[in-house]
BAKOLDO-757232 format. One record per residue (C-alpha): x, z, y. Coordinates in steps of 0.02 Angstrom, whole numbers, padded with zeros to 5 digits, always signed. Last residue first. Layout:
XZY...
# end
This chain:
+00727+00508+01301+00677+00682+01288+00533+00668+01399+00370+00608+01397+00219+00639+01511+00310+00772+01631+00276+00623+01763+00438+00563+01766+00417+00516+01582+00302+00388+01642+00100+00418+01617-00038+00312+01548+00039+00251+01361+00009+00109+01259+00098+00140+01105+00194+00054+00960+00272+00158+00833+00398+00117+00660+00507-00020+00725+00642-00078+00630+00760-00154+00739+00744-00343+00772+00856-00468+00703+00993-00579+00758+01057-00772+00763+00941-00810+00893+00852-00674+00970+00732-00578+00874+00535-00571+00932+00429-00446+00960+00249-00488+01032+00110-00386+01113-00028-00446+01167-00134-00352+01272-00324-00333+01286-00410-00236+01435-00289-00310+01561-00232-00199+01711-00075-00152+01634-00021-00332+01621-00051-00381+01802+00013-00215+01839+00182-00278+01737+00224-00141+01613+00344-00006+01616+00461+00013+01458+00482+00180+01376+00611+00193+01229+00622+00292+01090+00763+00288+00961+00800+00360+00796+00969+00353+00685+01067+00389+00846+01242+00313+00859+01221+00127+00847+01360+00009+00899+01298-00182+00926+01137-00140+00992+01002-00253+01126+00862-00244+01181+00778-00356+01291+00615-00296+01376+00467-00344+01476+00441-00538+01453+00278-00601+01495+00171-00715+01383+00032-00565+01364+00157-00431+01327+00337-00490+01293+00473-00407+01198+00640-00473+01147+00752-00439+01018+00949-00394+00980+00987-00287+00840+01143-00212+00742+01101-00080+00613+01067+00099+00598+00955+00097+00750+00766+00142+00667+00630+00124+00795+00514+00202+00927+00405+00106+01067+00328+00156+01204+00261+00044+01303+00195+00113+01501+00074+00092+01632-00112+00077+01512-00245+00127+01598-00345-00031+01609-00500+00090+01536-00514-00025+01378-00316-00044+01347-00325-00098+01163-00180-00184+01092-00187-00344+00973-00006-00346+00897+00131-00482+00873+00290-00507+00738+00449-00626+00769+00596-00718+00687+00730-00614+00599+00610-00468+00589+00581-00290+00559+00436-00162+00526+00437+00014+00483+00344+00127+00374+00421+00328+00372+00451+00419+00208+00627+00452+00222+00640+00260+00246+00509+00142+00210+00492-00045+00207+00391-00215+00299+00467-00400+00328+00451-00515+00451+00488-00705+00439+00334-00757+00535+00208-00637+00611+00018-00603+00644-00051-00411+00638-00222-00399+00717-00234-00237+00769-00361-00138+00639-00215-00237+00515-00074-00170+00587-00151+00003+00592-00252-00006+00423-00081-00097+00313+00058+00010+00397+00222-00061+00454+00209-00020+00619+00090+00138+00680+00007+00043+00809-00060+00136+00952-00188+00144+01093-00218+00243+01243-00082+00390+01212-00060+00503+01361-00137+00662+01233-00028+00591+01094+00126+00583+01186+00087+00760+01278+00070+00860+01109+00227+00782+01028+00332+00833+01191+00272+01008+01219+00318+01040+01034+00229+01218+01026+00242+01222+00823+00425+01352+00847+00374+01473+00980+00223+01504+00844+00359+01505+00722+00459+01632+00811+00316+01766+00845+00263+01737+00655+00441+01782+00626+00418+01940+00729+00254+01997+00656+00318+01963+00459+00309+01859+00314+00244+01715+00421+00073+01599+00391+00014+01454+00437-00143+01433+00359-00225+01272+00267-00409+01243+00272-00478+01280+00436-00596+01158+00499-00669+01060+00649-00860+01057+00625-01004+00920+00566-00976+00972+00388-00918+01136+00306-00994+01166+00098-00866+01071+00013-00735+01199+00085-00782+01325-00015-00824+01487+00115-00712+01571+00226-00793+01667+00369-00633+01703+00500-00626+01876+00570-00485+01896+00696-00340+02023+00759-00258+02053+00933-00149+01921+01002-00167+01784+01090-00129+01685+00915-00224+01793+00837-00162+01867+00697-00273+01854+00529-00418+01931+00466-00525+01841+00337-00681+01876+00263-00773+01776+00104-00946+01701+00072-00988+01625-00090-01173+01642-00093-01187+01736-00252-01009+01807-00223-01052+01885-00068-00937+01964+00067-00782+01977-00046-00634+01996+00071-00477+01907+00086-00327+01986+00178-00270+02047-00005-00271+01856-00041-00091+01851+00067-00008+01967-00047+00084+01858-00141+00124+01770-00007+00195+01894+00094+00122+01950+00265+00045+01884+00416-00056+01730+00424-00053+01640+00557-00204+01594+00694-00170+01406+00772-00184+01412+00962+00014+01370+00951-00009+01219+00855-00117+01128+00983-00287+01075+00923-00284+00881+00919-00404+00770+01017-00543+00672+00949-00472+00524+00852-00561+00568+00696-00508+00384+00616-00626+00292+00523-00686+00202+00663-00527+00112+00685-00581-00077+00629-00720-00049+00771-00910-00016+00686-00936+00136+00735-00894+00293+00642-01018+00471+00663-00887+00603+00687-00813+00472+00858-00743+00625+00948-00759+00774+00898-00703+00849+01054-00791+01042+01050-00858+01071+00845-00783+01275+00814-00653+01294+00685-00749+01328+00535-00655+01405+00403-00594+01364+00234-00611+01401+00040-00559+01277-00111-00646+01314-00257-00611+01308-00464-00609+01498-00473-00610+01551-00290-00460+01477-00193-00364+01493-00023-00239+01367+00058-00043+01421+00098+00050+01360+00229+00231+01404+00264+00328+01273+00172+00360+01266-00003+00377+01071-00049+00218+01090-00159+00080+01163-00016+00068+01354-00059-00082+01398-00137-00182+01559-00134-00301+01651-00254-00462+01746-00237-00537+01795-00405-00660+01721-00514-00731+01796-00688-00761+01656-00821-00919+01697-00947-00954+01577-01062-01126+01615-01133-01162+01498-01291-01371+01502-01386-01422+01448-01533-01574+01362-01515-01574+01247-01673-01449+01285-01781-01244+01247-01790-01136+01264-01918-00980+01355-01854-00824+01305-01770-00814+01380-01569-00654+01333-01475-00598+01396-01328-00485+01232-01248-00312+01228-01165-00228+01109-01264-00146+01221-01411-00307+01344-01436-00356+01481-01353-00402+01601-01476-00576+01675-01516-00671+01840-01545-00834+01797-01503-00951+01926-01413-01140+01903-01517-01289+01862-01389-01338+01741-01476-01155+01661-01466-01022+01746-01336-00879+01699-01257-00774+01815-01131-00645+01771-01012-00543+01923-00912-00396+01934-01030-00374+01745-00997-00370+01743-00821-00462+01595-00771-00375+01486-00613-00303+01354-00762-00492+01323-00842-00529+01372-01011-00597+01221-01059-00754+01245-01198-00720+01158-01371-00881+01156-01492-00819+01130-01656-00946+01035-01778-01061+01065-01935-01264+01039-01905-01411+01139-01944-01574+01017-01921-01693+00966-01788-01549+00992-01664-01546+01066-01508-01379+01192-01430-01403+01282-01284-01260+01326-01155-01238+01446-01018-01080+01453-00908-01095+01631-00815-00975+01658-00674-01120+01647-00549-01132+01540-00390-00978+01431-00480-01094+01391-00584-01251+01397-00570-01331+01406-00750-01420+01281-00860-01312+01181-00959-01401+01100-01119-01339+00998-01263-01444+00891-01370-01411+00848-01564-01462+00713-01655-01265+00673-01709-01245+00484-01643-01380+00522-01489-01262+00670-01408-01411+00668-01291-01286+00782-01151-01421+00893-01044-01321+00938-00889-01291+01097-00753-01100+01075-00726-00967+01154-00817-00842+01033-00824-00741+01002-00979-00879+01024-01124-00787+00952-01291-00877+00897-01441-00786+00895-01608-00833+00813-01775-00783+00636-01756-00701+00646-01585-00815+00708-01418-00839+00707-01239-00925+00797-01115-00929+00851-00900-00816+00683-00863-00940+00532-00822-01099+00629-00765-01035+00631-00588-01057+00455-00586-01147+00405-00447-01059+00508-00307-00895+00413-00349-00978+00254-00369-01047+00218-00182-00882+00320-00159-00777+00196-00203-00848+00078-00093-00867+00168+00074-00685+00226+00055-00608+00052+00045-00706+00024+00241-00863-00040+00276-00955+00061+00387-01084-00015+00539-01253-00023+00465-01245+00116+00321-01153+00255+00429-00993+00328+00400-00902+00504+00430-00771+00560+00509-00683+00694+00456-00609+00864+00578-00470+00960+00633-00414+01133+00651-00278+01142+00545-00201+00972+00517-00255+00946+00307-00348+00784+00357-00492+00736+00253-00469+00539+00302-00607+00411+00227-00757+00490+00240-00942+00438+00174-01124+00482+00268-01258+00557+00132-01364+00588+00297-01389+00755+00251-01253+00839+00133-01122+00712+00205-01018+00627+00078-00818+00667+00059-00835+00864+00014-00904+00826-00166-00746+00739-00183-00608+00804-00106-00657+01004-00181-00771+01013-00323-00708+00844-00387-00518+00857-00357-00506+01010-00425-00629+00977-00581-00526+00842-00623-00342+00914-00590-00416+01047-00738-00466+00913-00824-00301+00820-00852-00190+00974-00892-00334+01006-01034-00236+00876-01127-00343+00804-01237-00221+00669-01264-00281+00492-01249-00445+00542-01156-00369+00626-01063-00238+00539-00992-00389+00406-00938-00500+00514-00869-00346+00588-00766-00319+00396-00720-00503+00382-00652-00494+00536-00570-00334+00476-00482-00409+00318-00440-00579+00407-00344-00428+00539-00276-00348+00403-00186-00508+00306-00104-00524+00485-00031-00378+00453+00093-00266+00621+00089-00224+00655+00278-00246+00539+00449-00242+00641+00569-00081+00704+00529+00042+00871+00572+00007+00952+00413+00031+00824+00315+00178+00746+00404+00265+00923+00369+00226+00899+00195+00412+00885+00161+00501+00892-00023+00404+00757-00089+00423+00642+00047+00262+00545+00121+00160+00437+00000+00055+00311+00115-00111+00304+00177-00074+00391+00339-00042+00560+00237-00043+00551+00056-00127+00648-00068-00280+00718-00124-00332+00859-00243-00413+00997-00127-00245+01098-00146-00130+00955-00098-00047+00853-00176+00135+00747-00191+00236+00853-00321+00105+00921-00446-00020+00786-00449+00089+00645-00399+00255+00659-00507+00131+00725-00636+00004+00569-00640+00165+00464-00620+00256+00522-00764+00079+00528-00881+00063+00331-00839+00257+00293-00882+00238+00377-01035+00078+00273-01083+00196+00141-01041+00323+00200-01166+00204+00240-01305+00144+00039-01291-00010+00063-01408-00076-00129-01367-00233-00071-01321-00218+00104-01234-00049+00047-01158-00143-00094-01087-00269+00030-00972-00130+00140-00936-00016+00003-00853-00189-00051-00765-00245+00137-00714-00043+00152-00644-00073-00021-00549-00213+00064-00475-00135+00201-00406+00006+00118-00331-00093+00015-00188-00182+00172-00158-00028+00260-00119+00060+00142-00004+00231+00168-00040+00353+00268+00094+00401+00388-00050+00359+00332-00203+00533+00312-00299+00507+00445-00426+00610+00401-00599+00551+00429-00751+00646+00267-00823+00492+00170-00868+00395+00242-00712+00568+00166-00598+00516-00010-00711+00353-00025-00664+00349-00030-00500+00461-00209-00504+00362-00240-00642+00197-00286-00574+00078-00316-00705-00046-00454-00677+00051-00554-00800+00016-00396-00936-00179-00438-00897-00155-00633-00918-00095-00620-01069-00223-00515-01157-00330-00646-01082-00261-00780-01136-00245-00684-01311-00431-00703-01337-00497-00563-01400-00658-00569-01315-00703-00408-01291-00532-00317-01295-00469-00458-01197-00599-00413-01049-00557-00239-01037-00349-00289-01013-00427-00415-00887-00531-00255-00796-00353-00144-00824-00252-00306-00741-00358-00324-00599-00315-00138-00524-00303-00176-00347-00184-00342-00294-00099-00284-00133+00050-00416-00093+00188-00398-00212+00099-00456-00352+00152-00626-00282+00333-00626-00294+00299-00578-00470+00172-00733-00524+00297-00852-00438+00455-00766-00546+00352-00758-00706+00328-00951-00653+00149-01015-00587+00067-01135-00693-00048-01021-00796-00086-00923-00632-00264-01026-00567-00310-01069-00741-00306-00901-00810-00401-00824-00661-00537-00950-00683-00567-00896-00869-00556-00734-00800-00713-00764-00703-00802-00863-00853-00780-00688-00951-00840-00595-00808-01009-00726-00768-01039-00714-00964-00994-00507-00958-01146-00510-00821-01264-00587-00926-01276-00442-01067-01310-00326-00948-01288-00156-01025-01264-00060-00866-01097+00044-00898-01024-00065-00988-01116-00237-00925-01136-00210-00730-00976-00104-00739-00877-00265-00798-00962-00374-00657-00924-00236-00508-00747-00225-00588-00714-00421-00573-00799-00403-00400-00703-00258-00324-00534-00351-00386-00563-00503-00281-00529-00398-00135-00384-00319-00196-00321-00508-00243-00373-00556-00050-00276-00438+00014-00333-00497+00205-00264-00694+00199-00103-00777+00262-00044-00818+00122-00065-00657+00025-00073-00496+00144-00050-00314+00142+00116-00310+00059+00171-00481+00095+00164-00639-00020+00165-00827+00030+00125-00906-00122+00144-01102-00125+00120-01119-00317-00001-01252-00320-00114-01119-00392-00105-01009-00263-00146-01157-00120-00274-01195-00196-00343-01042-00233-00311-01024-00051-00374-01171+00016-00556-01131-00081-00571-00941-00049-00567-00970+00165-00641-00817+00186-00627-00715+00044-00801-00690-00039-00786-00718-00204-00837-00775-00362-00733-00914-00466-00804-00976-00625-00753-01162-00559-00919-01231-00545-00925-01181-00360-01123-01176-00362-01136-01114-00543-01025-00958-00475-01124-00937-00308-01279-00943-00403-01204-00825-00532-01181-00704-00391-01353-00727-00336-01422-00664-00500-01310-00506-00502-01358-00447-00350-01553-00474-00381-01529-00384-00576-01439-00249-00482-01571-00199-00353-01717-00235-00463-01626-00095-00581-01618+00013-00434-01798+00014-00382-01821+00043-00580-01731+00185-00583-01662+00222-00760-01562+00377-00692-01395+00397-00743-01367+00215-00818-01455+00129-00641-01350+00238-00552-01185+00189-00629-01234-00004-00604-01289+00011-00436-01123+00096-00387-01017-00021-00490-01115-00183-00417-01100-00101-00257-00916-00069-00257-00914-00255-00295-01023-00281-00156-00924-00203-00021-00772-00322-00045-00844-00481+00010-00768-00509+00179-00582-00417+00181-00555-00537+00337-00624-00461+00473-00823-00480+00450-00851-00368+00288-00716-00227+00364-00819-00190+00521-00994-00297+00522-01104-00345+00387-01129-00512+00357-01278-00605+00415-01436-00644+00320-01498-00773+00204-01347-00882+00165-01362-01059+00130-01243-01116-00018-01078-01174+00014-01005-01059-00130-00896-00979+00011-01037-00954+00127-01145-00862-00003-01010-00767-00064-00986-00710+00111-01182-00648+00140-01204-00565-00018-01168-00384+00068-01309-00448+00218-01415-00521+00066-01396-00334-00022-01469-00239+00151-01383-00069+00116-01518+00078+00131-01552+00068-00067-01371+00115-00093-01365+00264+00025-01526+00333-00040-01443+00337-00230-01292+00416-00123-01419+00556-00079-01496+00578-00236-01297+00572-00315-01254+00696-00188-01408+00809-00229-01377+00820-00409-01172+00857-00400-01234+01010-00273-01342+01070-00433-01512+01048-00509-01472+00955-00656-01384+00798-00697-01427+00693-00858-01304+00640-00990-01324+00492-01113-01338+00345-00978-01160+00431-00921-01057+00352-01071-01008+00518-01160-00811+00511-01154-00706+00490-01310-00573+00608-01348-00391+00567-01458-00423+00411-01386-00329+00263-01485-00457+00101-01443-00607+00161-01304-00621+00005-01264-00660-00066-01415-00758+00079-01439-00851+00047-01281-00928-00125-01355-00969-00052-01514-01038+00113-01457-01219+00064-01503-01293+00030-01321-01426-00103-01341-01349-00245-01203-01487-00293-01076-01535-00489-01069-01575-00541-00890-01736-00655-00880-01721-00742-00714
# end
């Protein structure tokens, strides 16, 4: 096939660019240096080539009834989100082949994208996809029989979400890549879009927006800028879900309990067509939720959430306490978002979060040898990441960051008419092709505190050179100087230093941006505070004994670090006040970033802990926030406090659980239910029913004695549980007293002795179920000292 690459003026990203106070450098006109940002993208550009494209191809293959070459991949790709990879791929590919010309991954792309348009000519429809069983459903949709839950759409994995990765694959394949042929297949995909919805009611197309649906309004909002055709404009405000929405509108948080990567999007979307239709008040609603979440709902390395979800934003206990802490599939949207804010204001707000969460979440999600991806980063104190491998991973996480460590050149410059603006300082050459002029970075930053910068041009040119002065400098400490010439400058209104002169040929910048040690205390206040050098995150190695699973498999839960859990109490605290908590830091080398820590032991005595930025600690259980105490005897009484005997011997008798009402767990066990419904209170998923829901459990070892379940009692319930056809418990409330309710519920040996269980709860006629929240399998009866306070 002869594939037609687009010639890069900036008309086709100025239309998308509409209303930017700062325009981005597309990343084909900046090239990476020696640096950690370097390696990862050699390492991710290893990753890519190491996927088997006909096994990612496989489901589109199938659903276009065409004969496919290899089998699908395993994990996420074979469960019902079939498909998804590749559009991550197409992006990933795509960014790769702008950064770096390759020609091995320019074959790559042009293959992908040619058997995607032989699934597309196949179907004759426009339609690409992947979902298993695509033709009843789009049938289905379009009839207007739309069965919508959070995590499903009749009866189907998120297949809008999944659908999603390909529409954004196809539109990074042309931005980004310049192929001219994949905008035809994009523009013929929308086309399908519009007929499958135009029949559907506001209501219908509402009702189902509230099942998972990605960011497909921002790639339709792209699309009408092309093509102008107010279908399409349509379509993308259609795709807008205005029950979330409307609390942004009003500046109002109502996050809690939401899935936070299902909210993200919608945000890039809302931002997206604000940009193009210069709606001020959704642009409001955009910069609301980037601060809600940023300041309110993060943590020092830049992510949020803890088991997917937003957890109150006046408790990180659950953050603390989880496995399962900021997914990195959050911080790739939030990036994109910052971009976004950005790029419309200039606010240097926006790039500070961006070199935060890149230096710290980012960077630290891929493996600095294998190139291996995470999913979790948990902030528990002495824990540990998983981390993928090519033939068995294919979770959300995978995806993005097959494009998060390809395009590290997307944020370091941008410009407006006669002002270029250098936002990250990492080692670059920017071909600012429109002005003749090339930009170098050559230092090693943050190694040294030095940010060096040459300026090439074959003749003198006028513009204002704006360099971030970044949040953690001390501006009585930062000096700028030009040849070698200290520059008396102020900083101006948005948080830049800003250089106006005419420009020649080999002038030279030095930025120089002393680092000190700083803490953090997580945003609702509590006792934990994280360490920081300049634009660094530090922490400790914990020792590597139980990692359990560090390399995944391919089960649905293989993203999980479900090694054991380091008690609380063998937890070192901090002594002292927080404020002067960074005095217990020492300097050991600033050239290879190595800091001492002392703290209390927890047996007591004192400690030496070797911080160093957090990026940098793989393979190892980790110390990156510290308990810490204001003095001896309170440190005494929160130690006494964290030893919760009961939470420590639940999860070390658990076999299996289900944490209800949450898309991974229910889904890694086979959710199936009728009339069932999923919400949030104080932060906590739960699950109810007037008819009945059911659960795959795993009991591998036939250890299993004991269900535990916990649920919300505020209301009248009467239901019935059965494992594998048999009936174990009725349960029953017409007066509630307790809020929260555990119960333990011995199981049949012929039951217990099975390696898969199926669980069902069902509501007696004329009632409901509670709202459950946990499902375990557990090996021990309270009797035992396994669980008590029943």
């Amino acid at each position: 096939m002869n594939w037609i690459i687009a010639v890069f003026s900036l008309s086709a990203l100025e239309a998308i660019g509409q209303h930017h106070a700062v325009t981005l450098f597309p990343i084909n006109q900046v090239q990476l240096l020696e640096s950690p940002f370097l390696r990862a993208q050699s390492l991710n550009y290893q990753y890519l080539l190491t996927l088997d494209a006909d096994r990612l191809l496989s489901p589109f293959l199938r659903e276009a009834g065409l004969p496919q070459k290899a089998a699908s991949y395993p994990n996420w790709e074979s469960s019902g989100l079939d498909g998804h990879t590749a559009g991550h791929y197409l992006s990933g590919l795509s960014m790769l082949y702008a950064s770096t010309k390759s020609k091995d991954i320019g074959d790559r792309l042009e293959y992908l994208l040619a058997e995607l348009k032989r699934c597309q000519q196949a179907l004759g429809s426009g339609y690409i996809g992947g979902v298993p069983g695509s033709a009843a459903l789009w049938r289905e949709i379009k009839a207007g029989d739309i069965r919508a839950n959070s995590f499903d759409l009749n009866g189907k994995w998120v297949p809008l979400y999944n659908i999603h990765k390909t529409f954004a694959g196809l539109r990074d394949a042309y931005q980004i890549a310049g192929y001219e042929d994949a905008k035809s297949m994009l523009v013929d995909m929308t086309n399908w879009a519009v007929d499958l919805t135009e029949g559907l009611s506001d209501e219908q197309m509402q009702d189902m927006l509230r099942s998972e649906h990605g960011g497909l309004h921002e790639v339709f909002a792209d699309v009408s800028a092309w093509t102008h055709d107010p279908a399409h404009k349509r379509l993308a405000k259609r795709f807008t879900q205005i029950s979330f929405l409307t609390p942004l509108l009003n500046q109002q948080d109502q996050l809690t309990g939401m899935h936070a990567n299902t909210q993200i999007p919608k945000v890039i979307g809302i931002q997206r067509i604000a940009e193009l239709e210069g709606l001020e008040s959704w642009h409001e609603s955009a910069r609301f939720f980037w601060e809600t979440v940023v300041k309110h709902r993060s943590v020092a390395i830049g992510g949020n959430s803890t088991y997917e979800h937003f957890h109150p934003s006046d408790d990180f206990s659950s953050m603390v306490k989880s496995v399962e802490g900021p997914e990195t599939c959050n911080t790739y949207n939030m990036l994109k978002l910052s971009a976004q804010l950005f790029q419309q204001t200039a606010d240097v707000r926006y790039a500070d979060y961006y070199e935060r969460a890149l230096y710290n979440h980012m960077l630290s999600s891929q493996h600095p040898e294998h190139g291996g991806l995470v999913y979790f980063t948990p902030m528990r104190p002495a824990h540990y990441r998983v981390y993928s491998q090519p033939e068995t991973s294919f979770w959300c996480c995978v995806g993005s960051g097959l494009e998060s460590h390809a395009k590290y050149g997307e944020f370091i410059y941008g410009s407006s008419e006669q002002n270029l603006y250098v936002n990250l300082f990492i080692p670059s050459v920017l071909d600012w092709k429109q002005k003749g002029i090339r930009i170098e970075q050559r230092h090693q930053f943050p190694n040294t505190d030095t940010i060096h910068l040459k300026i090439n041009t074959t003749e003198s040119k006028d513009f204002a050179l704006h360099l971030r002065k970044p949040s953690w400098s001390k501006r009585e400490l930062v000096s700028l100087f030009v040849n070698g010439q200290k520059q008396m400058v102020e900083e101006s209104d948005n948080g830049y230093l800003t250089l106006e002169r005419r420009w020649q040929d080999g002038d030279e910048v030095q930025l120089v941006l002393p680092m000190q040690v700083g803490v953090e205390e997580l945003p609702d206040g509590s006792h934990y505070v994280a360490f920081q050098y300049g634009p660094l995150v530090l922490a400790a190695s914990a020792g590597d004994a139980g990692m359990t699973g560090l390399l995944a498999d391919d089960s649905r839960g293989g993203h999980i670090a479900k090694g054991p859990q380091v008690p609380a109490t063998e937890i070192p605290i901090l002594v002292g006040s927080k404020d002067h908590l960074k005095d217990a830091v020492e300097l050991i080398s600033a050239r290879e970033l190595r800091f001492a820590l002392q703290t209390n032991s927890p047996t007591g005595g004192r400690q030496t802990h070797e911080l160093k930025p957090f990026a940098e600690i793989h393979d190892t259980r980790y110390l990156l926030y510290w308990p810490y105490a204001t003095t001896s005897t309170e440190a005494e009484q929160q130690s006494a406090q964290a030893n919760d005997a009961y939470l420590e011997r639940l999860e070390e008798q658990t076999i299996d659980q289900v944490r209800v009402g949450q898309q991974q767990p229910e889904s890694d066990h086979a959710i199936r239910f009728e009339k069932a419904t999923t919400g949030a209170q104080n932060g906590i998923q739960w699950r109810q029913a007037n008819g009945w829901f059911s659960y795959q459990l795993r009991n591998p070892s036939s250890e299993a004695k004991y269900l535990y379940i916990r649920y919300f009692s505020e209301e009248k319930h009467d239901f019935t549980i059965t494992v594998n056809g048999v009936k174990v418990a009725d349960i029953k409330s017409e007066i509630v007293g307790n809020a929260v309710q555990d119960q333990i519920i011995a199981l049949p040996p012929s039951v217990a002795s099975e390696q898969e269980i199926t669980l069902r709860v069902e509501a007696n006629p004329n009632s409901t179920t509670a709202k459950l929240t946990d499902i375990r399998l557990v090996k021990s009866h309270p009797s035992d000292g396994a669980i008590t306070n029943f």
